[in-house]
MARROMI-263456 format. One line per field, with one value per residue (C-alpha): x, y, z; chain. Coordinates in nm, 4 decimals. Layout:
<recs>
east = X:...
north = Y:...
up = Z:...
chaine = A:...
</recs>
This chain:
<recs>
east = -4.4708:-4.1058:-4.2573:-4.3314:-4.0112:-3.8107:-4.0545:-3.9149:-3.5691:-3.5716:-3.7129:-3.4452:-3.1736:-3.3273:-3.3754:-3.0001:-2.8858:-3.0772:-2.9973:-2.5957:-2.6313:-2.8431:-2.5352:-2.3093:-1.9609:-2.1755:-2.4206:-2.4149:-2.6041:-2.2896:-2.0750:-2.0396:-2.1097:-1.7791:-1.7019:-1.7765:-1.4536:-1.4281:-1.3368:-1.0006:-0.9424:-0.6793:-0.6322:-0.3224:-0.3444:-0.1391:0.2499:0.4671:0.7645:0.9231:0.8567:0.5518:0.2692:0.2905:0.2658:0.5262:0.4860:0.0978:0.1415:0.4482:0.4693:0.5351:0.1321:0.0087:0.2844:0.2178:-0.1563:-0.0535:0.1501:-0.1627:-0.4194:-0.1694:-0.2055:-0.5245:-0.7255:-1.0885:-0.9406:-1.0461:-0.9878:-0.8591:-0.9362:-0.6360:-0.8358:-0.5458:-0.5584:-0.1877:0.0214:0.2954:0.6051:0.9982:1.1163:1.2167:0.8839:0.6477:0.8602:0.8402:0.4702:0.4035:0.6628:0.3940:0.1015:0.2730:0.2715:-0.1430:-0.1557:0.0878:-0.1255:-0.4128:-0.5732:-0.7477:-0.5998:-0.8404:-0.7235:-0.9745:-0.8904:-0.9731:-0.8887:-0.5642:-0.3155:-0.0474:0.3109:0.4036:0.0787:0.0021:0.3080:0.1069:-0.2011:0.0105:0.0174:-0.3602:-0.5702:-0.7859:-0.7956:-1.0810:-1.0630:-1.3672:-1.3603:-1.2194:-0.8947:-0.6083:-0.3649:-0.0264:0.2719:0.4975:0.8320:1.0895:1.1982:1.4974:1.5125:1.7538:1.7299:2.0237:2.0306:2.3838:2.2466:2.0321:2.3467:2.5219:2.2458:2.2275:2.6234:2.6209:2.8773:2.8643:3.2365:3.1837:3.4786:3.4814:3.5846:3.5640:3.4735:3.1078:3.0121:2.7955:2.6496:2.3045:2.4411:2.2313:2.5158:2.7094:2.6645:2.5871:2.8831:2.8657:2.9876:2.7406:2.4504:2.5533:2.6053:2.2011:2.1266:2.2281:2.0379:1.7149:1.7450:1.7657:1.4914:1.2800:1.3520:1.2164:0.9178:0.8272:0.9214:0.6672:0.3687:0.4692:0.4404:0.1589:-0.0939:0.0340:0.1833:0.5481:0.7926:0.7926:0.3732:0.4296:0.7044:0.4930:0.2702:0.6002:0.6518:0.5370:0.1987:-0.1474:-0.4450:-0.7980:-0.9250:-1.1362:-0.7889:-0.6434:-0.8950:-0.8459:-0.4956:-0.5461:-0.3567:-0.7006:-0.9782:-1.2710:-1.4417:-1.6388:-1.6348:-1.5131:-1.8111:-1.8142:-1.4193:-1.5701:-1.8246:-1.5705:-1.2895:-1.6188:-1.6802:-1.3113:-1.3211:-1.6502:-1.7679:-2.1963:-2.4174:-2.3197:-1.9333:-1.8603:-1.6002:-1.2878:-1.1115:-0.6991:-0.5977:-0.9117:-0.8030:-0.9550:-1.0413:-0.7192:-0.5090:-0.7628:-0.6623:-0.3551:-0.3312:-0.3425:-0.0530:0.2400:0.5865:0.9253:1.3193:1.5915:1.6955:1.4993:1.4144:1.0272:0.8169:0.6362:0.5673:0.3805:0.7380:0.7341:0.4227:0.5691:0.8869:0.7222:0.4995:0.8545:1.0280:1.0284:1.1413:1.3920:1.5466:1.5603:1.7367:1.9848:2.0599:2.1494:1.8181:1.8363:1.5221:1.4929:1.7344:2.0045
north = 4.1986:4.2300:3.8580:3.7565:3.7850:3.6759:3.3472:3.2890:3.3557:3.1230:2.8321:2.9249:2.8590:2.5626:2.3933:2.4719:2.3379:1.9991:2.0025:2.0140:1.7350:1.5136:1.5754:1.5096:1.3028:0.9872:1.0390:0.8562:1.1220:1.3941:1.1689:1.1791:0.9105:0.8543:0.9170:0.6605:0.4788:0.5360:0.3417:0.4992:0.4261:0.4598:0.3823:0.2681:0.2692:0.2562:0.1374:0.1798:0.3679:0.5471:0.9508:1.1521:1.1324:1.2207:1.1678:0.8877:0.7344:0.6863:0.5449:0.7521:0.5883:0.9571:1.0699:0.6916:0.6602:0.9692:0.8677:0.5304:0.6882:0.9591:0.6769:0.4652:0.8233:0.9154:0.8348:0.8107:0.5256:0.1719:-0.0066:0.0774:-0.0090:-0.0235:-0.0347:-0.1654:-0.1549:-0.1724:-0.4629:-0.3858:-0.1828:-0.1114:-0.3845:-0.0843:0.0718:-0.2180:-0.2914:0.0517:0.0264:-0.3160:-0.2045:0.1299:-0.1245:-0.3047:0.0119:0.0495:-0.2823:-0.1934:0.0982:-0.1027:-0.0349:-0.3087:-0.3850:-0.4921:-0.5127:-0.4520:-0.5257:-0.4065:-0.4918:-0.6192:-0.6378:-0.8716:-0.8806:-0.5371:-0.4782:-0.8115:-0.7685:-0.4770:-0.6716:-0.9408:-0.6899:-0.6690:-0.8716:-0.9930:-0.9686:-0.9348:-1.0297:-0.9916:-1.3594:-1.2074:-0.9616:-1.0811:-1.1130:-1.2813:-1.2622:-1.3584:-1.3439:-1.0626:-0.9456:-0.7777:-0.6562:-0.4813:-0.4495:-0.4560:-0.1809:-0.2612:-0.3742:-0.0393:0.1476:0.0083:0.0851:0.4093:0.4567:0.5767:0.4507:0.4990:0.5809:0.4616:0.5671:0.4298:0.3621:-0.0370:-0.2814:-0.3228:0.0524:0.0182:-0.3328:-0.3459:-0.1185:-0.1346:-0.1077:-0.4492:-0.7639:-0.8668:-1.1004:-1.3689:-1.2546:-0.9522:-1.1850:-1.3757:-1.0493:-0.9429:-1.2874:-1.3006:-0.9903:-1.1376:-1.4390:-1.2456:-0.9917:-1.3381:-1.4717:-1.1600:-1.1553:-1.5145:-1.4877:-1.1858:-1.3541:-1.7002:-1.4674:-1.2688:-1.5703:-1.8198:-2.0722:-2.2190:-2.0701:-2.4048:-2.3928:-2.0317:-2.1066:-2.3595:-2.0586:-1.8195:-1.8804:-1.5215:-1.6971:-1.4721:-1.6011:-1.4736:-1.3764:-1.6931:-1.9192:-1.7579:-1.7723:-2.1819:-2.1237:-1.9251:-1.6342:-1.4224:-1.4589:-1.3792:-1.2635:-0.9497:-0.5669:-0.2566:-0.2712:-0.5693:-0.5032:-0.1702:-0.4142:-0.6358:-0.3693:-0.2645:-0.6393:-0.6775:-0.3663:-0.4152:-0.0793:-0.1211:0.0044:0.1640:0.3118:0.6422:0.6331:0.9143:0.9108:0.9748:1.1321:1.1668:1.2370:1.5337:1.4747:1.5736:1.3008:1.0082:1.0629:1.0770:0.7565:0.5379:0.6466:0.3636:0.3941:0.2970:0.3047:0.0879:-0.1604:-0.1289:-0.4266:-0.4765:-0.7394:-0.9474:-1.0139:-0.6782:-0.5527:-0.6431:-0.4421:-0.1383:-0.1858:-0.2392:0.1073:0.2719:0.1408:0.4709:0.7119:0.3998:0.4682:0.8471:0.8498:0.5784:0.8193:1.0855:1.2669:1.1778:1.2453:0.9637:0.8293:0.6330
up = 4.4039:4.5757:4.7851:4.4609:4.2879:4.5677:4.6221:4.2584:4.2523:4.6088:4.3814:4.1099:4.3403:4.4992:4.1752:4.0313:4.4072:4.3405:3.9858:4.0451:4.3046:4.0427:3.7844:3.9868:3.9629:4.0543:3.8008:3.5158:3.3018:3.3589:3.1918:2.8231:2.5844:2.4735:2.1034:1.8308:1.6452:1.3001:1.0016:0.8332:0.4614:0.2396:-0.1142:-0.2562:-0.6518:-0.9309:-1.0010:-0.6164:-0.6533:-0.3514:-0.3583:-0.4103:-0.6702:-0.9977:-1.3584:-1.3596:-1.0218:-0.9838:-0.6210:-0.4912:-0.1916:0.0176:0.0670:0.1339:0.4365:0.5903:0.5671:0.7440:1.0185:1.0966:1.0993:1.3256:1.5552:1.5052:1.8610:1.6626:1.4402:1.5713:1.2201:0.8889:0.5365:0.2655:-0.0495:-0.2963:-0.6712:-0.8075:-1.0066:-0.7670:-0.8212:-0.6596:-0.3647:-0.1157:-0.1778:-0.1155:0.2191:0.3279:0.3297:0.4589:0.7833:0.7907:0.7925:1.0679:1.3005:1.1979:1.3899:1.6783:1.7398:1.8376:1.5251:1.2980:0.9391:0.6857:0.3338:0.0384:-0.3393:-0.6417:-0.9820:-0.9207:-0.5847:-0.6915:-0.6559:-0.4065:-0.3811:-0.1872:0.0221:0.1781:0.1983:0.4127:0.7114:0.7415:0.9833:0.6878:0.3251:0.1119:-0.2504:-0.5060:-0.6914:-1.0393:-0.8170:-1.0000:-0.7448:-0.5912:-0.8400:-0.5437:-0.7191:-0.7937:-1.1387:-1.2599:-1.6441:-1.8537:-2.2318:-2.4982:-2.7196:-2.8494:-3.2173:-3.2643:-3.1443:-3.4188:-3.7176:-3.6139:-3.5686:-3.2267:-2.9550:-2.5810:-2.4310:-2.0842:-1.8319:-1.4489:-1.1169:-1.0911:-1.3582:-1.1982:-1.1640:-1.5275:-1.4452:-1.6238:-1.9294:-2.2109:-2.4854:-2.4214:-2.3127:-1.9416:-1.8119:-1.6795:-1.3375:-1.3632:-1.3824:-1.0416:-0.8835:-0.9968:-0.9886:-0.5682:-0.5168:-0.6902:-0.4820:-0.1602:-0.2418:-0.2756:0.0133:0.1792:0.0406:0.0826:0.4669:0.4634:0.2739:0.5552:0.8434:0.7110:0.5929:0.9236:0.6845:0.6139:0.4089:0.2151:0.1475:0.0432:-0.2028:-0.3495:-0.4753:-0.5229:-0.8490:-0.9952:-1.1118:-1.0699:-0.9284:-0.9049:-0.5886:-0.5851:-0.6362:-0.3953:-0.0632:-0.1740:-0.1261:0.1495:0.0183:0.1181:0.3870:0.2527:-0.0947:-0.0746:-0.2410:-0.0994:0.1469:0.2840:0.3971:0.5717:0.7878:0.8054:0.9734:1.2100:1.3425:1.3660:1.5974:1.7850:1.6204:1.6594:1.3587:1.0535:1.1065:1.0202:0.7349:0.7566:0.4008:0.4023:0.0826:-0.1343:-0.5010:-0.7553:-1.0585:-1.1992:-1.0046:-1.0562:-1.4386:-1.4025:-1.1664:-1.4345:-1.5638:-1.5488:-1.4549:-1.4371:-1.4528:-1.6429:-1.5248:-1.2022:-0.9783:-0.9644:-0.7476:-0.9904:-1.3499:-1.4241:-1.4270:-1.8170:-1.8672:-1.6947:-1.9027:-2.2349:-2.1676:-2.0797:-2.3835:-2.5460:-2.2899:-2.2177:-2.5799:-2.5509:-2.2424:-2.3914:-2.6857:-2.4211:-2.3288:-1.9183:-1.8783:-1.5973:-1.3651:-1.4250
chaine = A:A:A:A:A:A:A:A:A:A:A:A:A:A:A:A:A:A:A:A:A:A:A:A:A:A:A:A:A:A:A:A:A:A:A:A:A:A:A:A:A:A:A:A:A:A:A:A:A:A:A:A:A:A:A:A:A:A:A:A:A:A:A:A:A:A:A:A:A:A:A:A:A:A:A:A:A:A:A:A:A:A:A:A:A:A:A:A:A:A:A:A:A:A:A:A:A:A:A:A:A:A:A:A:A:A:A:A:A:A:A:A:A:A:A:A:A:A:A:A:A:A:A:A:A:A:A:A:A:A:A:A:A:A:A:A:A:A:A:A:A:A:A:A:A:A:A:A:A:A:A:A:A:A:A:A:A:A:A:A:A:A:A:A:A:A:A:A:A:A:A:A:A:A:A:A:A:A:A:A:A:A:A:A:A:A:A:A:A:A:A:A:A:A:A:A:A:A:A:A:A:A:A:A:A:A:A:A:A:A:A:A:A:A:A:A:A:A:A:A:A:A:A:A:A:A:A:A:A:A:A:A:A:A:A:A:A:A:A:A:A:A:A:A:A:A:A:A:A:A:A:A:A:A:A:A:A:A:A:A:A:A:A:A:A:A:A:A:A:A:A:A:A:A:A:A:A:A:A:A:A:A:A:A:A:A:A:A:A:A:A:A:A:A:A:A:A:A:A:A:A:A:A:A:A:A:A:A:A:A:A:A:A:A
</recs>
């Protein structure tokens, strides 16, 4: 019996000797598979204004940069998906995420931009970053153009027999105000910074698409176009849904098979709702002509604040 067990324990050892030298460095079944790259997406929805989500700033632009800076980090990430459905929004805020969309790139990561309903104005600034941009054929999108509004409330003032006393430090420090007239030396000053802000983003969409500034400001006149227009322009690459920019991102990255999908910032319930919500401040310089929608939605909280309610920013 004592043979016995020993005969065994013998072939034990033998077995886990020739077993370690099978596995060994040299073998190509000790070394793991590495891991599969994933597919990152994003979603940037709503109006872009610079801070966090909320009721009044559907697409803070806080959460969606720190999701761009993790994906740029994030070793598992081979390509990334910005699903965009937004009219646009602030000048500072678009820029800050196109830079952020940049870095995705830089990292070694692929860009694919997918939109939805709409991506026009500082929402297809961002989508200038990606490696390719897929549009379905009714996206409205482009809007390449910069608006600046302010509204005169100087004739209600006077029906309702209020006056604003205004008292400051240089004769420019309440340029925009809504109770008087704009000069005409106001109007260059806004004027100038309009004209600069436009230059920007024209340089961004001629860099972004591979064409010249002067073929881009041929389009740059704050018109929309579907996403069928606009692949004739070549303002997109391809037409496709949500879907086909996921295979597309894949290809683009050489991932094989069906990619496994990692979601940044997935909403509840409660924040889809409120995502729809619009927003914006007087006198605040927007990309693009759904600046007048956002404005005309504000109107009212616009004329409470003038009355002396500051319930928003001056």
């Amino acid at each position: 019996m004592k043979r016995t067990v020993t005969v065994i324990l013998i072939l034990i050892v033998a077995v886990s000797i020739i077993a370690a030298f099978a596995l060994g460095p040299g073998s190509p079944r000790r070394q793991a598979e590495p891991a599969r790259k994933q597919v990152g997406v994003i979603t940037l929805e709503g109006v872009i204004m610079s801070g966090s989500s909320g009721l009044f700033s559907a697409a803070g632009t806080g959460p969606v940069l720190a999701q761009l800076h993790e994906a740029a980090e994030d070793p598992d990430i081979g390509a990334l998906v910005i699903r965009i459905n937004s009219p646009g929004g602030t000048v500072a805020a678009s820029q800050e995420l196109y830079e952020e969309a940049l870095k995705v790139k830089e990292a070694g990561k692929k860009l694919v931009v997918s939109m939805g309903d709409v991506a026009a104005s500082g929402g297809y600034m961002v989508a200038c970053a990606a490696d390719k941009i897929v549009a379905n054929p009714g996206t409205t999108t482009g809007s390449i153009g910069v608006i600046m509004q302010f509204q005169n409330v100087e004739g209600l003032y006077g029906k309702l027999g209020l006056k604003e006393n205004v008292i400051k430090s240089a004769p420019h420090k309440d340029i925009g105000s809504s109770t008087r007239p704009m000069t005409a030396e106001e109007r260059k000053i806004l004027q100038g910074m309009v004209d600069e802000m436009y230059e920007q983003f024209v340089k961004i969409v001629a860099r972004g698409r591979n064409m010249s500034v002067e073929e881009v400001r041929k389009l740059a006149d704050g018109r929309i176009f579907t996403g069928t227009q606009a692949k004739e322009l070549g303002l997109v690459d391809e037409l496709g849904n949500y879907y086909d920019a996921i295979r597309i991102a894949a290809d683009l990255a050489g991932i094989k098979g069906t990619p496994v999908i990692k979601e940044y910032g997935k909403k509840t319930a409660l924040e889809a709702l409120l995502s729809g919500v619009k927003s914006a401040v007087p006198g605040i310089i927007n990309y693009g002509a759904d600046a007048d929608l956002i404005n005309r939605d504000m109107s009212f909280l616009r004329l409470i604040k003038n009355i002396g309610l500051s319930i928003l920013a001056p």
